[in-house]
Backbone bond lengths (Angstrom), bond angles and torsions (degrees), N, CA, C in turn:
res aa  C-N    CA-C-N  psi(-1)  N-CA   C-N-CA  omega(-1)  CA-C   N-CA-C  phi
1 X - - - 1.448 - - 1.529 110.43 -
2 X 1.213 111.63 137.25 1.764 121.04 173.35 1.507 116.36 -68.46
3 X 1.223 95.81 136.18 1.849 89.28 -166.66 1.577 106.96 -77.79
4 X 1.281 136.36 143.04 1.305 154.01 -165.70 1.868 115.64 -67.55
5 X 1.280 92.91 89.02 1.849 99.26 -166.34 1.348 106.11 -37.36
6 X 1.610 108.08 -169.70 1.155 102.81 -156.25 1.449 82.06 -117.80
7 X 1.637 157.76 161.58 1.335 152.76 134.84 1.170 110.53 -23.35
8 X 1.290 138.10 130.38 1.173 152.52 170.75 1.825 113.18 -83.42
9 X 1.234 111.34 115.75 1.192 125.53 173.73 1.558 104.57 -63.21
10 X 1.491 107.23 139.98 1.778 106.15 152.59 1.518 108.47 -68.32
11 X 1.133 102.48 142.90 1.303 111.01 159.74 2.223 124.29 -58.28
12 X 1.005 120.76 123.54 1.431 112.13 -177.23 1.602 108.02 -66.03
13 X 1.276 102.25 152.20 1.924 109.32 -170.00 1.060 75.31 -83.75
14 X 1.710 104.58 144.27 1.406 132.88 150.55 1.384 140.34 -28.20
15 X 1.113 121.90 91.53 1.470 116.16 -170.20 1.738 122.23 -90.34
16 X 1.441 103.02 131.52 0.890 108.04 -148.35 1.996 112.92 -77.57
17 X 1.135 155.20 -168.71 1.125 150.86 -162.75 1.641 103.14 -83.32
18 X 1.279 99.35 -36.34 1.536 99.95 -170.52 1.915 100.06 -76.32
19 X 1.352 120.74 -36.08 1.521 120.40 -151.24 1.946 87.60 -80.69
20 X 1.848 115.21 -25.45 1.692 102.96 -164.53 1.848 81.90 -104.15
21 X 1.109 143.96 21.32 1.482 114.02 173.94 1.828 92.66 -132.79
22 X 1.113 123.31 3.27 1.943 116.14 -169.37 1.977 87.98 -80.46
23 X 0.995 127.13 -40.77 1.596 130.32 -163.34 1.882 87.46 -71.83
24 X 1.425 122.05 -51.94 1.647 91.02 169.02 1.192 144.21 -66.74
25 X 1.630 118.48 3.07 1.320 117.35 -164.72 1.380 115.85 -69.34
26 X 1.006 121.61 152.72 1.744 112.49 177.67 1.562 102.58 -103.82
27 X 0.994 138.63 -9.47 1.079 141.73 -168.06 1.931 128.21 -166.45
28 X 0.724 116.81 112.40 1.603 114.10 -162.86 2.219 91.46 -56.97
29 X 1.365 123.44 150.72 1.421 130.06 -170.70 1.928 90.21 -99.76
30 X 1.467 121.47 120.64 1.328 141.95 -150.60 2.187 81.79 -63.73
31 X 1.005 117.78 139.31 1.069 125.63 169.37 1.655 116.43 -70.27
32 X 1.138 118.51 -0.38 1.378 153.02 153.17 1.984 110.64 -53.58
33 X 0.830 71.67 -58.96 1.431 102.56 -177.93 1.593 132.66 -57.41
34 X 1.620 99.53 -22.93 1.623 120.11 -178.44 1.697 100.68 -115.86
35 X 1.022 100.32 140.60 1.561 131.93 165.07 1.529 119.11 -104.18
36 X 1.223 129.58 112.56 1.171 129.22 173.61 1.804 107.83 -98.43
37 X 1.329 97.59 122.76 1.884 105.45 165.10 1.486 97.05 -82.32
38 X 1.188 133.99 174.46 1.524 141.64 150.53 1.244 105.54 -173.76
39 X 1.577 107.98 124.52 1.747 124.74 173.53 2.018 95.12 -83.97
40 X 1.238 84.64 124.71 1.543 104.72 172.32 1.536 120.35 -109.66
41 X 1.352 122.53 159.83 1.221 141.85 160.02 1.829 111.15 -107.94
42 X 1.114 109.21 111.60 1.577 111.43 175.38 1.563 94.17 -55.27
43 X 1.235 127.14 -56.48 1.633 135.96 174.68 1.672 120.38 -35.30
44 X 1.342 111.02 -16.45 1.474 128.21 169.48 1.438 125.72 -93.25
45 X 1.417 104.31 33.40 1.411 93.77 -162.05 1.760 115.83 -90.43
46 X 1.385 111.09 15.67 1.485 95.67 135.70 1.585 143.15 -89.89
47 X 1.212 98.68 -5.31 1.501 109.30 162.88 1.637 120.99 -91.58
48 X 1.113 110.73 -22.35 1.739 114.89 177.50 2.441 80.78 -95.97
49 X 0.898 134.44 -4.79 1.235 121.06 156.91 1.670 126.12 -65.95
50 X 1.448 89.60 -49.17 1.464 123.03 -176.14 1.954 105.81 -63.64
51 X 1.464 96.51 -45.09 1.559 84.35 176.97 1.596 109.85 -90.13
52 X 1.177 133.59 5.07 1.163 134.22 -170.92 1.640 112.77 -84.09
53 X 1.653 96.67 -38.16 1.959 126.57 177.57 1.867 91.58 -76.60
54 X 1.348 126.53 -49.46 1.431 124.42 -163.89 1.719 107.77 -91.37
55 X 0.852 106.11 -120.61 1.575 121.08 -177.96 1.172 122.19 -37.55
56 X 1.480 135.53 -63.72 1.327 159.75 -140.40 1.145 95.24 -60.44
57 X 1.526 139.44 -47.82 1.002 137.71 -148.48 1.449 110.56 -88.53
58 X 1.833 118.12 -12.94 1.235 120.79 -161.64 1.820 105.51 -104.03
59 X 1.539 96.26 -19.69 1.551 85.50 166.01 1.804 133.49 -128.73
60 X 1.256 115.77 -176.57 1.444 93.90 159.32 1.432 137.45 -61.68
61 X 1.348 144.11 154.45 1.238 124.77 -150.30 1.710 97.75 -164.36
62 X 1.728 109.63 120.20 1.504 110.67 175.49 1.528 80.65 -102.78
63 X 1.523 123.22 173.26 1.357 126.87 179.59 1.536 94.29 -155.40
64 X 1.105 124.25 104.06 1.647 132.45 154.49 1.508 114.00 -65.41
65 X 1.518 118.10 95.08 1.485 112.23 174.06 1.478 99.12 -105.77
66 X 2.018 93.41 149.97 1.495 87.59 152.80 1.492 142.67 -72.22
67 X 1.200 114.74 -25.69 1.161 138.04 169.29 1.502 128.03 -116.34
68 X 1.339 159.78 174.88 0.956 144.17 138.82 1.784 123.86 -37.79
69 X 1.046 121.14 131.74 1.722 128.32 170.98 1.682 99.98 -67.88
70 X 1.229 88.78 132.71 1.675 104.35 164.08 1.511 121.90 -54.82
71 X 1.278 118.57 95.05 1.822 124.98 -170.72 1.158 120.55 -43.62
72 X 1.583 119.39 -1.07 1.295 131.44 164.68 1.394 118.26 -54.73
73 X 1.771 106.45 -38.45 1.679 123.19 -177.42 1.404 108.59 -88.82
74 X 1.571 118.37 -4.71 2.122 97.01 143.44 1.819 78.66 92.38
75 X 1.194 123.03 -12.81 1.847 106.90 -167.10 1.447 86.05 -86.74
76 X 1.311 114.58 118.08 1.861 134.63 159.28 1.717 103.74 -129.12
77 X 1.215 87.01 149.95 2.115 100.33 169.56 1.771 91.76 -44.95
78 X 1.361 79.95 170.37 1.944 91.50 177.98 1.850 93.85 154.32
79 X 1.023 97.70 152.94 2.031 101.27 179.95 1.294 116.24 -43.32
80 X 1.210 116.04 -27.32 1.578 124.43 -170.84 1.594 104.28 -97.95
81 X 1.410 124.47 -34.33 1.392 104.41 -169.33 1.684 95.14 -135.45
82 X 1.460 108.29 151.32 1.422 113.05 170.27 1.525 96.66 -137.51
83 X 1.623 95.55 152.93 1.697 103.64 -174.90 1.444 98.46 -134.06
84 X 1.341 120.64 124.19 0.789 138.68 174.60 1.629 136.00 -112.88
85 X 1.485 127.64 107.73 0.984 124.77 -137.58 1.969 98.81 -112.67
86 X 1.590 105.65 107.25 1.712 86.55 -179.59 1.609 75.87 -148.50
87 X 1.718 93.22 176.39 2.035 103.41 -152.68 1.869 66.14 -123.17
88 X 1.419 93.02 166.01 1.793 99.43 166.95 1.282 89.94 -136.35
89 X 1.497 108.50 -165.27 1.381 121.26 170.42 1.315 139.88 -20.16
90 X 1.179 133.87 99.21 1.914 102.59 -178.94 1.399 109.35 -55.68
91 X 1.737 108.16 144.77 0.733 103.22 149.93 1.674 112.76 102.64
92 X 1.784 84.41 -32.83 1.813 85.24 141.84 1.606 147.05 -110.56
93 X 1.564 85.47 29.48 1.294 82.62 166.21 1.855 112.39 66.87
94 X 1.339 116.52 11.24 1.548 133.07 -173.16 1.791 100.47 39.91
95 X 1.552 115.52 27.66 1.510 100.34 157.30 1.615 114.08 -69.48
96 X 1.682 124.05 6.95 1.173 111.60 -167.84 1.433 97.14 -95.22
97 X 1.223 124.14 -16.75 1.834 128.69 -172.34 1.356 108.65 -90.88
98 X 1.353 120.72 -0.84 1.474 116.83 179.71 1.748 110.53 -69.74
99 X 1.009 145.62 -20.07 1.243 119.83 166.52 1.589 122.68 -98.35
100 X 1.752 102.07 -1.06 1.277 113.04 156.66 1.447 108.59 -55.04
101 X 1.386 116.22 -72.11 1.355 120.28 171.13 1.428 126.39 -30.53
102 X 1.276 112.07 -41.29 1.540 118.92 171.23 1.238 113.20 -64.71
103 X 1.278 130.61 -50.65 1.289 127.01 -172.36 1.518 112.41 -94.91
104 X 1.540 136.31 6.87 1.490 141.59 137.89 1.420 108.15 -75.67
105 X 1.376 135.99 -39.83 1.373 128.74 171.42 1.527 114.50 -61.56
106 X 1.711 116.96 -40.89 1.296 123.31 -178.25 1.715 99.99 -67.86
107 X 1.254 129.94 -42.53 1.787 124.54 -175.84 1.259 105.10 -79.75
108 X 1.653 124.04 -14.77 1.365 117.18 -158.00 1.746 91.99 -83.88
109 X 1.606 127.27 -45.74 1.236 153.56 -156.31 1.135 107.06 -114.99
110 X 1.140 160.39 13.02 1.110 154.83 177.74 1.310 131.96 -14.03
111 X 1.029 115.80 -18.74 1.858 124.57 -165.26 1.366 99.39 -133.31
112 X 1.543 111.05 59.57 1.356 119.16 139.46 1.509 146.28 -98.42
113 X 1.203 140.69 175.93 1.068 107.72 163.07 1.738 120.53 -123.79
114 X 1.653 108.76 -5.90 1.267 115.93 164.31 1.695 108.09 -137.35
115 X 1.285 113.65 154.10 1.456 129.54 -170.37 1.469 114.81 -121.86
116 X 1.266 104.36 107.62 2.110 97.00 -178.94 1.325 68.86 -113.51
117 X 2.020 86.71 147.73 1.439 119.41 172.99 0.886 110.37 -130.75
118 X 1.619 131.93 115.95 1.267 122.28 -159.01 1.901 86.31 -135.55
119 X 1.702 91.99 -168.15 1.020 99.80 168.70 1.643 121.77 -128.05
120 X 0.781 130.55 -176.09 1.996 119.70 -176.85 1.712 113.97 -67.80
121 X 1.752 112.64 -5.03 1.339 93.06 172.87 1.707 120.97 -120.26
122 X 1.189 93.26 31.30 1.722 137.33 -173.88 1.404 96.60 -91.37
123 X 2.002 129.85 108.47 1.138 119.60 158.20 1.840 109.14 -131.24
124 X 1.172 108.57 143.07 1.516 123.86 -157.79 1.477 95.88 -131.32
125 X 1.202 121.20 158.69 1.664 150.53 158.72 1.402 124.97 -92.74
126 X 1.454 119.99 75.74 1.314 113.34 -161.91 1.425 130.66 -63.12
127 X 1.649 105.13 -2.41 1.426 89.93 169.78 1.680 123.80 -105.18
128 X 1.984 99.41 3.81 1.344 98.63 162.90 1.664 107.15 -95.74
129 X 1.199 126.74 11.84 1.350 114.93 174.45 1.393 111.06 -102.68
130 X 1.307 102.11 -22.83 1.714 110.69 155.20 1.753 111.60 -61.84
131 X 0.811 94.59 -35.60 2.360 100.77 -165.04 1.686 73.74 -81.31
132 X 1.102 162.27 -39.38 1.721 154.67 -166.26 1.673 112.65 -79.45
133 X 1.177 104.18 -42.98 1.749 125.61 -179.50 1.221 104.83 -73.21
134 X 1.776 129.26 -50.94 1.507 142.99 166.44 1.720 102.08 -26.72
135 X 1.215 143.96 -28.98 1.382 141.76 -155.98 1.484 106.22 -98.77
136 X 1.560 110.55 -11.11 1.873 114.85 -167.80 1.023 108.08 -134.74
137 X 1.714 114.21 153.27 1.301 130.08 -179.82 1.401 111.37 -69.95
138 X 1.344 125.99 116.50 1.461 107.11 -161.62 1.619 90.70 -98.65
139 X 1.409 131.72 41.21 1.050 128.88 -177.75 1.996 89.06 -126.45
140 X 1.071 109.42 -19.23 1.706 92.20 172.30 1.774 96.90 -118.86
141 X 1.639 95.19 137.34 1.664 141.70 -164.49 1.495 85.88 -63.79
142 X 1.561 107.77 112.86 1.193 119.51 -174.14 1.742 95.71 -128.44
143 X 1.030 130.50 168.21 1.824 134.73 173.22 1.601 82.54 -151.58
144 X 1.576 104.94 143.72 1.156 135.65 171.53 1.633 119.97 -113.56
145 X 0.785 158.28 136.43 1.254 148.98 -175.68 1.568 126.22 -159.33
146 X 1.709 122.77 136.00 1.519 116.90 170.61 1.412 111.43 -97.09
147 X 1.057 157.92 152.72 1.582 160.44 153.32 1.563 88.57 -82.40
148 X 1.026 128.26 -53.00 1.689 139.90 -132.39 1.345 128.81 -140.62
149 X 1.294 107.57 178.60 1.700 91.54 -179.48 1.402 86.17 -133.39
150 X 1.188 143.88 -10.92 1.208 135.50 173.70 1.249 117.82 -24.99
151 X 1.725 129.67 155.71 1.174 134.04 174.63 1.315 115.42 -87.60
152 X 2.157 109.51 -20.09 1.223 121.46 164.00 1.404 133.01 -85.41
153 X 1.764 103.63 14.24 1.185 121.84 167.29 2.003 123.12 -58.95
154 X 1.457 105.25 106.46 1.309 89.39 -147.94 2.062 97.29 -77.73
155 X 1.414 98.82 152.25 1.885 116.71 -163.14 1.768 90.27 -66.93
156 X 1.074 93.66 -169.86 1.762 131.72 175.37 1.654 102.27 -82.59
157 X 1.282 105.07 104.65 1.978 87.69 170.50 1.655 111.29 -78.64
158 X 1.281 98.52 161.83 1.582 108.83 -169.79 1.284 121.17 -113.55
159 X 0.721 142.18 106.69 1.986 144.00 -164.70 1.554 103.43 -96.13
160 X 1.142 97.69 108.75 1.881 104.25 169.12 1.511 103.15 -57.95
């Protein structure tokens, strides 16, 4: 006779970097503290709407547009946000101005201590990306990065 298996567990859904490293943070990282780059499309302006109602307002903010934003969406210069309007290459899609952007966001802001660089269809929770950042020395040169969107995209490990 075959011996009597055992029940098979589900497997647990994938948790993502932020849900296995926010329980180590010692301290949420001051929203003060983050600089957001973001390559924009003036042509997106329900998504540069969308971050204008959500996020935008909670941190510092360089903004690479191609064009000017429609003044309807409230985005003007001011200490907290600069918009910056330059065309790159045809044809690339202005992935060629992205470290332009980095290094006008880095002179524009200077006194940060971490930099997400996203792009306009990129939306985050800044005070759980603060409770994620809370776990690291933001004084040693760290890069974060997605390839993917997979769920088998493997997270950030976390060192107690």
């Amino acid at each position: 006779p075959l011996a009597e298996e055992a029940p098979r567990r589900a497997a647990p859904p994938a948790a993502s970097a932020l849900s296995q490293c926010v329980a180590h943070a010692r301290a949420p990282a001051p929203l003060d503290a983050l600089l957001v780059v973001m390559m924009a499309s003036a042509g997106r302006g329900a998504a540069l709407a969308a971050h204008a109602r959500t996020w935008l307002r909670a941190v510092r903010a360089f903004i690479v547009c191609d064009r000017p934003p429609d003044p309807a969406l409230g985005l003007v210069n001011s200490s907290r946000m600069r918009i910056a309007v330059l065309s790159g290459v045809a044809g690339c899609r202005n992935s060629d101005l992205y470290s332009t952007a980095i290094v006008l966001g880095n002179r524009t802001f200077p006194d940060y201590s971490w930099m997400l660089f996203t792009e306009d269809d990129t939306f985050f929770v800044p005070r759980s990306l603060a409770s994620f950042l809370g776990i690291f020395d933001p004084q040693m040169p760290l890069w974060f990065s997605a390839h993917g969107c997979e769920a088998s995209y493997p997270p950030v490990a976390c060192v107690d």
